[in-house]
N, C-alpha and C positions, 0 to 999 in steps of 0.2 A: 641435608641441612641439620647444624645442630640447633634445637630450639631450647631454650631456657625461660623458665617462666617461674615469676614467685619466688627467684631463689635466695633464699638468708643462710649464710654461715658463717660465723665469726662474722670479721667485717665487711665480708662481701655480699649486699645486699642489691639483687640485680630485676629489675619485675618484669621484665620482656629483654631477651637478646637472642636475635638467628643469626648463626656464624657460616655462612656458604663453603662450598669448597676451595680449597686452595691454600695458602701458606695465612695464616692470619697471626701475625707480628703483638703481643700482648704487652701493652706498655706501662709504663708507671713510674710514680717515686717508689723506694724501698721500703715495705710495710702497705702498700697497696692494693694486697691484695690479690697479686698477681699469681705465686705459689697455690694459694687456695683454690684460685679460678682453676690451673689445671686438672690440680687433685681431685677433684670436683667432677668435672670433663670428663676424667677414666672413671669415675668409681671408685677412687681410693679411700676418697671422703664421701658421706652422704650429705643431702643438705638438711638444714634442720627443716626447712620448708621449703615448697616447690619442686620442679621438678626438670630435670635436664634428660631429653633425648639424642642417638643421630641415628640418624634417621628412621625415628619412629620408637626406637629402640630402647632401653635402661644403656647406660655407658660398662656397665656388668658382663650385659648378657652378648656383649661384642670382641672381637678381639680389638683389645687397643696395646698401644706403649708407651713407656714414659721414661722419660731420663732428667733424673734429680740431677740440682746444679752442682751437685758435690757425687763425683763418682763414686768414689768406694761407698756411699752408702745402697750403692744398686749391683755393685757386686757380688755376686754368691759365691762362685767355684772358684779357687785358687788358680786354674789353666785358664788362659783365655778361648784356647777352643771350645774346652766344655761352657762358661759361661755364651759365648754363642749360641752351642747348641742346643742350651737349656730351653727353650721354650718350645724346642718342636720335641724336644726327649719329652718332656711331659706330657704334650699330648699323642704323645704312642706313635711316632712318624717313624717312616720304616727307616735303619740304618744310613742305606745307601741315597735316599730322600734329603737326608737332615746333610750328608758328606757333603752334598750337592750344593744344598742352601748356602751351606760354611763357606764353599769355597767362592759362591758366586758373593755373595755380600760383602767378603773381606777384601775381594780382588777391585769390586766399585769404590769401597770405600779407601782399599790402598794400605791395607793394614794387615796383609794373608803372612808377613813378615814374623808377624806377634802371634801367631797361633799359637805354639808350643811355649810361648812367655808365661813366667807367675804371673799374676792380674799385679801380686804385689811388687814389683821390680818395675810395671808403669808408669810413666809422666804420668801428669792430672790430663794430658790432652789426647793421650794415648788410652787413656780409662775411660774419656768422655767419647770418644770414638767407638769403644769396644761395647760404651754401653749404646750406644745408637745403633751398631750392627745388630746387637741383641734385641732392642725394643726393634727393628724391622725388619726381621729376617722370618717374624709367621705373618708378612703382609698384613698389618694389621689397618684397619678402617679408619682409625684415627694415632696420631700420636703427639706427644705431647715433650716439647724440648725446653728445660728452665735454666734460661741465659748458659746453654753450652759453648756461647762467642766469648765471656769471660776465662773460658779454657784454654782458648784457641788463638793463634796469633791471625791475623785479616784475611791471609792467604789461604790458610786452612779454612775459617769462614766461611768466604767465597765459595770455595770447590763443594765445602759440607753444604751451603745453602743449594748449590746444583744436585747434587747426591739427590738431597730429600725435594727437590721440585722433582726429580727424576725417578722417585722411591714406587710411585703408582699410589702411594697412601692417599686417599680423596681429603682428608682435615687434618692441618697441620697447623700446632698452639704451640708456637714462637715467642717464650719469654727473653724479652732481650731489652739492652740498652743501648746497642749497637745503631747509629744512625743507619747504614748501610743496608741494614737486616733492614729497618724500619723502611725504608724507600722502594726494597726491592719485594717486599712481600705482597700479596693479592687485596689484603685487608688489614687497617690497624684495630686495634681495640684496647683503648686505653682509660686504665681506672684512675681514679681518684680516689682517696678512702675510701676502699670496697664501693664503689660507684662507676659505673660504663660513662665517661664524658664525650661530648659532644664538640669536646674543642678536635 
């Protein structure tokens, strides 16, 4: 469970919300609040008050992922193999471990094509893939998608929204405008000026 309690930062001011597991679809008008809410969820942002767990946990002290609605601002490595490989290289995974990971994640997700590609010679939906291989390839407990269906044409969607039902990640924070997305996810959670609504 993720539990939220007390939480204020910037406009998003939330005083109880438990998010269970499963796809949870993050909805809103633009300025909502939505961006915050994930940043928040990983640990990127702290809050100014309150306190967000999952399960039991600081969002810090867990592996999570996230992928910004704008690729290239989550790119690091110029290759796109190494940008994949990059989060199991840093935690000291042995070579032939991390080959393994590369190959299985890119072949799910359909993109083992673009390994040897500059990150820069990318479509925006080829970058937004590359960073979702990257945010889930150390298995991580939570992760966090900000409207990556604006990248995507419906078909691509579709198959990514099976991907990540199919990823084993237990919490998954689904920013999206996408009707589609919103119908087929576990849960909605939809703010109003930094506010969880009830509609």
């Amino acid at each position: 469970m993720i539990s939220i309690a007390d939480l204020r930062y910037g406009i998003v001011d939330i005083p109880h919300l438990s998010i269970p597991e499963g796809i949870s679809a993050v909805t809103g008008d633009n300025g909502a609040g939505k961006t915050t809410l994930l940043r928040l969820a990983t640990g990127m942002l702290l809050p100014e008050t309150g306190t967000i767990t999952i399960n039991g946990t600081a969002p810090r002290a867990r592996e999570v992922g996230c992928v910004s609605e704008f690729p290239d601002r989550h790119l690091i490595f110029s290759v796109v193999r190494d940008e994949i490989a990059s989060p199991l290289r840093f935690a000291h995974r042995k070579p032939a471990e991390i080959d393994d990971a590369v190959t299985s994640i890119t072949d799910r997700l359909g993109i083992a094509h673009l390994l040897d590609r500059e990150c820069r010679t990318l479509s925006g939906g080829e970058k937004m893939l590359v960073g979702i291989a990257t945010a889930l390839i150390a298995k991580p407990v939570l992760i966090t998608l900000d409207e990556p269906d604006s990248h995507l044409d419906p078909q691509t969607t579709d198959e990514l929204f099976q991907i990540i039902r199919n990823s084993g990640c237990p919490y998954v924070l689904w920013s999206t405008h996408s009707r589609s997305v919103q119908e087929r996810a576990d849960h909605r959670i939809t703010l109003v000026y930094g506010k969880v609504s009830d509609l």
